[in-house]
C-alpha positions in Angstrom: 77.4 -116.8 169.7 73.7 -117.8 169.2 72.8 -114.9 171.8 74.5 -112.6 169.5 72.9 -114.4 166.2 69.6 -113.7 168.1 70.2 -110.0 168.9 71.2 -109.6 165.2 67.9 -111.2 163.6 65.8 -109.1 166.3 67.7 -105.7 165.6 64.8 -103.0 164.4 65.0 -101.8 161.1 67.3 -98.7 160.3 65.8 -95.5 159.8 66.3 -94.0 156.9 66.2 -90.2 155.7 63.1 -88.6 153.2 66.2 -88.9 150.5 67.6 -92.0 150.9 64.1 -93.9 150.9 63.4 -91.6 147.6 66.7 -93.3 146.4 65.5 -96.8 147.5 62.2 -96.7 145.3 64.4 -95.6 142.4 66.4 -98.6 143.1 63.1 -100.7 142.9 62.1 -99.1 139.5 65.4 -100.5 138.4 65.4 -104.0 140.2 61.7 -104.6 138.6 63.1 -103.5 135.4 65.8 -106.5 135.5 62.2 -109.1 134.5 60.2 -106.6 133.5 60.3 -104.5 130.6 58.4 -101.4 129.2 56.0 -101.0 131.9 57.6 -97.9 133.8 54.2 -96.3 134.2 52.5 -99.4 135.9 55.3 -99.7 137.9 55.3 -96.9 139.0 51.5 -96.3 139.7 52.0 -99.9 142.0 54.3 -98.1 144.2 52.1 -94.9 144.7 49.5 -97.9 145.3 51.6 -99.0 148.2 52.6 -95.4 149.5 49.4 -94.2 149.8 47.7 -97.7 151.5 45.4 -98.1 148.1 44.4 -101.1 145.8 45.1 -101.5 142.2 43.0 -103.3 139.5 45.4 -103.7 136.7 43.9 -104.2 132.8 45.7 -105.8 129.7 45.5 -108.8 127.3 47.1 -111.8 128.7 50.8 -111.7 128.1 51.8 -108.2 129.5 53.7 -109.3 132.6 50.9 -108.5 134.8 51.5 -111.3 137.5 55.2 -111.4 137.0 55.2 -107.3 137.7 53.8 -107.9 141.0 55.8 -110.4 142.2 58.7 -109.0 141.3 57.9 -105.6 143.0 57.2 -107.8 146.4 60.4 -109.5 145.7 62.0 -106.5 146.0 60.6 -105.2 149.1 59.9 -108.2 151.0 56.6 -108.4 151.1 55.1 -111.5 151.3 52.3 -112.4 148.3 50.0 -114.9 147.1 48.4 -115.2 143.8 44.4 -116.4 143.5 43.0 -118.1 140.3 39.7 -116.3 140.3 36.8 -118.9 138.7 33.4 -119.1 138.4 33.3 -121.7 141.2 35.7 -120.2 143.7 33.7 -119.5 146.7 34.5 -117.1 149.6 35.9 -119.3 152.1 38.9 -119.9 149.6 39.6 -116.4 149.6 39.1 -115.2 153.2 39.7 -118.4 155.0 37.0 -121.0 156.9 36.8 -122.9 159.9 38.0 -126.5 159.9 37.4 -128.9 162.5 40.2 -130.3 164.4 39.2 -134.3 165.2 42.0 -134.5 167.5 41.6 -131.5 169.6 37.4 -131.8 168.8 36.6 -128.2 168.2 36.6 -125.8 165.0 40.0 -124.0 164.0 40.7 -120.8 161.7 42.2 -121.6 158.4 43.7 -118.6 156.7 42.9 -118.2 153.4 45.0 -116.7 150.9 44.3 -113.1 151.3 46.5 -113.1 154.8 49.3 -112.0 152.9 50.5 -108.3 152.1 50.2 -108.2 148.4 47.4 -110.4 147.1 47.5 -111.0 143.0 43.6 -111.6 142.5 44.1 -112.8 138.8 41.1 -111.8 136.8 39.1 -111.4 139.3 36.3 -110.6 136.9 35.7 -114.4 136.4 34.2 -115.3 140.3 30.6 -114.1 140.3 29.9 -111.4 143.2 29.2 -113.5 146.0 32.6 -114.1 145.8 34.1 -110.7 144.9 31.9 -109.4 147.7 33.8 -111.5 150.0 37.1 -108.7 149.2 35.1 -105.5 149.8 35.6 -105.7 154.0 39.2 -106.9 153.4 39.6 -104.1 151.0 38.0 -101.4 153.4 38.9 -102.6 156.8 41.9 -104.5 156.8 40.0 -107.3 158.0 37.7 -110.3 157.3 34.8 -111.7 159.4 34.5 -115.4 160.0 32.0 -116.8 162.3 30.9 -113.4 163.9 34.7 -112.7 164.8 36.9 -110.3 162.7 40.2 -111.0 162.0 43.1 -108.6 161.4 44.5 -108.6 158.1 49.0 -108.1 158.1 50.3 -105.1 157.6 51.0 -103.5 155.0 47.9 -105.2 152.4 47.1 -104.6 149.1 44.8 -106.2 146.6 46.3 -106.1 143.0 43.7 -107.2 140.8 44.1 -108.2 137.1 41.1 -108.3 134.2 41.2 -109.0 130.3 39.6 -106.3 128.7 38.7 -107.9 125.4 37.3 -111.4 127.0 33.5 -111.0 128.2 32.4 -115.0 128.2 32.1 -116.1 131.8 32.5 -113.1 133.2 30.5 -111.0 135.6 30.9 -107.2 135.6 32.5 -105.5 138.9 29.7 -104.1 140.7 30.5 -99.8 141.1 30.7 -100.3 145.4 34.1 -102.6 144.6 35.5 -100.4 141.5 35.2 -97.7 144.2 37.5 -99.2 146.3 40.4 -99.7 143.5 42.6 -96.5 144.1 44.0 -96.4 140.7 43.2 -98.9 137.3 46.5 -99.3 135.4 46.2 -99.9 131.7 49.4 -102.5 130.9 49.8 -101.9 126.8 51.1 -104.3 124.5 54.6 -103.7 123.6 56.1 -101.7 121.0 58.5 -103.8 118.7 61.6 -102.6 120.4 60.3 -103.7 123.7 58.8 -106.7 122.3 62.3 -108.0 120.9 64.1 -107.4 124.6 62.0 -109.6 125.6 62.1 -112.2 123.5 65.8 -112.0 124.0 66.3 -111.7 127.6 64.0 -114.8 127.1 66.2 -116.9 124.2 68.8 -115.9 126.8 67.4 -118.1 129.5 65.6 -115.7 131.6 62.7 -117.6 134.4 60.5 -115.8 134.9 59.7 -118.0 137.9 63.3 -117.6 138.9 63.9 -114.3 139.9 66.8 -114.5 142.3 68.6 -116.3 139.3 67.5 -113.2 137.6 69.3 -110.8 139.9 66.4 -109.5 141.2 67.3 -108.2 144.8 65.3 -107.0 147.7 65.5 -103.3 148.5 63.5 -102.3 151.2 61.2 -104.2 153.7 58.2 -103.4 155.3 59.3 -101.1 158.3 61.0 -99.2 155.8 57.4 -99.0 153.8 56.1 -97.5 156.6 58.6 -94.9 156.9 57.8 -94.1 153.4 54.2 -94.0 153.7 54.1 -91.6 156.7 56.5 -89.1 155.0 53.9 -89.3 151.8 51.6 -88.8 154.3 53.2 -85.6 155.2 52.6 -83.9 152.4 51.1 -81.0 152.2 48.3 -79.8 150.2 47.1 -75.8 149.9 43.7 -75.0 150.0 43.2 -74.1 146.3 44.8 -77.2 145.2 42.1 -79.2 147.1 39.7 -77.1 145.8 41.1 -78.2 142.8 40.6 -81.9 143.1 37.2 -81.8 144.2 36.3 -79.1 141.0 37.6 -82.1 139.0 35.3 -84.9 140.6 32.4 -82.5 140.6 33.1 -81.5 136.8 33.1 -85.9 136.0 29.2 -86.0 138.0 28.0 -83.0 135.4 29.6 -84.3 132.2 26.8 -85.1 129.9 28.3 -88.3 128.9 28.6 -90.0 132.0 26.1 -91.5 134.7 27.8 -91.8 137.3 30.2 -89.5 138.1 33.7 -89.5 140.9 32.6 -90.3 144.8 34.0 -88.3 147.2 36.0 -91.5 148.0 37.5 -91.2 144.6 38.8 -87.5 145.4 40.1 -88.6 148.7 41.7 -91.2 146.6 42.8 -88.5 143.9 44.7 -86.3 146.6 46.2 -89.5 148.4 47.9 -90.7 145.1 48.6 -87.0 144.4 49.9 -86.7 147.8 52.5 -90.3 146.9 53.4 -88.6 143.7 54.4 -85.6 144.8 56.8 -87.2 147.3 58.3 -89.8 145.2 59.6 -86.7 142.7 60.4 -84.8 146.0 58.6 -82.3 146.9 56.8 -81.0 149.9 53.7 -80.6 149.3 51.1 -81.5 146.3 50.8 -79.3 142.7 48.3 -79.0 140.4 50.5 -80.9 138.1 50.7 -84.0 140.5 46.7 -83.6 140.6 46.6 -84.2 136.9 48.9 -86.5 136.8 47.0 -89.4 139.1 43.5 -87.8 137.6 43.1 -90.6 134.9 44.4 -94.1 137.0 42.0 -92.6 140.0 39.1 -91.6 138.1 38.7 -94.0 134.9 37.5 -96.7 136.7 35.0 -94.6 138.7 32.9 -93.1 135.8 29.9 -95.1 134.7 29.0 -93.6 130.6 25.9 -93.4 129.4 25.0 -95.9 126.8 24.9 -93.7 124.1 28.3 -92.5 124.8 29.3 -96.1 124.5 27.7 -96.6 121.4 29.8 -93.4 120.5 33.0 -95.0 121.6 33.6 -92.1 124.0 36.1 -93.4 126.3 36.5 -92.5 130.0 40.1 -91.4 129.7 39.1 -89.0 126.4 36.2 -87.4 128.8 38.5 -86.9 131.5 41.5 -85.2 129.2 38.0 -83.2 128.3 37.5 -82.0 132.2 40.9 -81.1 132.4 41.3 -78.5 130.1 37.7 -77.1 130.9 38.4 -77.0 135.0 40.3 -74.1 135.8 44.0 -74.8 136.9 44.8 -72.1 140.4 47.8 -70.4 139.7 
């Protein structure tokens, strides 16, 4: 009996079909939607995130549901996640891990630090100054952190899902441009509308916990093997040459706008054709549009476009100058 027990918990994962793994990421949208409400598009943009092996910085007032949207999507697809209070005196070691000395055994060990996990919730990470921000950028790029002179595999999959208040500048310390780069998409979380706002407040008066979700009914979906399914088949997809061209037109067009300074990297139009790439095969089709291009144009790019200061004083947005580009870049037919 405990052989067979054994033989069960070890069984691989099934494989699933391109359709029924679309189906299963509908039934997340909907299992997220049983604690969260009215954030379909962040939701969403979280799970091109994952499908396309990207990070996400996520901006909105306090209150929008921004750490209880994360966890809920891990909930739901078994990923395991852990939440870091970024603060002025948080120092690297808390985030990658450090070497503690074992008395008994008398030698130094490796302590894990919070960002061995597969979705870590760096919560306004805009308030630890950059030594400490620095301390992400190899874990973001490489999978890995570097302790001692030895690297360290991160698990599989990882993703950074970082929060900032946009309206609260007091002890804060501005993302340098080499990290913003590495953010695949910034998600704006809106406040509510009233309707929203009052389900809410009732699912609330009603007794959700948020803290609570399996008392929610929030149920797990998919796991991690069948993430990696999905991510290969979005990997799959196929672009044509003109709507690459198209892409890159786009980044170039951001680098000549008189209004910015600095304009898209090329790593932001690898990132712009990745997302596309997840979009695209999440509304199931086989290879990339110009449509899906303009779609993921304004969570890639915002973030990547440093103005110029008069167009600040202006109040010239980055998402108004890239709505601009897009109807001045010719669409191929």
């Amino acid at each position: 009996m405990e052989e067979s027990a054994a033989r069960m918990t070890d069984a691989p994962t099934r494989q699933l079909t391109e359709s029924e793994l679309r189906a299963a990421f509908a039934r997340v949208r909907e299992e997220v939607g049983k604690s969260v409400v009215g954030q379909d598009a962040a939701v969403t943009g979280l799970m091109i995130a994952l499908l396309a092996g990207g990070h996400v910085l996520l901006e909105g007032v306090p209150g929008v549901a921004k750490t209880l949207l994360v966890r809920t999507l891990s909930h739901t697809l078994k990923l395991d996640t852990k939440r870091v209070q970024f603060t002025p005196d948080l120092m690297p070691g808390d985030v990658t891990g450090s070497l503690v000395y074992d008395a008994k055994a008398g030698e130094f060990e490796f302590r894990q630090g919070p960002v061995f996990t597969n979705i870590m919730l760096a919560d306004e990470i805009n308030r630890t100054p950059p030594k400490t921000q620095s301390a992400l950028l190899e874990a973001m790029e490489e999978r890995q952190v570097s302790v001692d002179g030895e690297s360290r595999k991160l698990p599989v999959p990882f993703m950074v899902a970082a929060t900032m208040n946009p309206i609260e500048y007091e002890g804060t310390y501005t993302l340098p441009e080499a990290q913003l780069d590495r953010f695949m998409l910034k998600l704006v979380l809106d406040l509510p509308d009233r309707s929203t706002e009052v389900e809410v407040i009732t699912r609330h008066a009603a007794g959700f916990n948020p803290r609570d979700l399996t008392a929610a009914g929030v149920e797990a979906v998919l796991d991690a093997e069948h993430l990696a399914q999905a991510q290969a088949a979005a990997a799959r997809v196929g672009a044509s040459a003109d709507v690459i061209g198209y892409a890159v037109d786009l980044a170039r067009a951001t680098r000549q706008s008189p209004s910015v300074k600095l304009g898209v990297s090329p790593r932001g139009t690898t990132a712009l054709l990745s997302a596309a790439k997840a979009w695209a095969w999440l509304t199931g089709f086989d290879a990339i549009t110009p449509d899906h291009v303009q779609a993921m144009a304004l969570p890639v790019m915002r973030h990547r476009l440093q103005l110029r200061p008069e167009a600040e004083l202006e109040g010239v947005s980055a998402d108004a100058i890239l709505r601009a580009i897009m109807q001045q870049v010719q669409v191929p037919i």
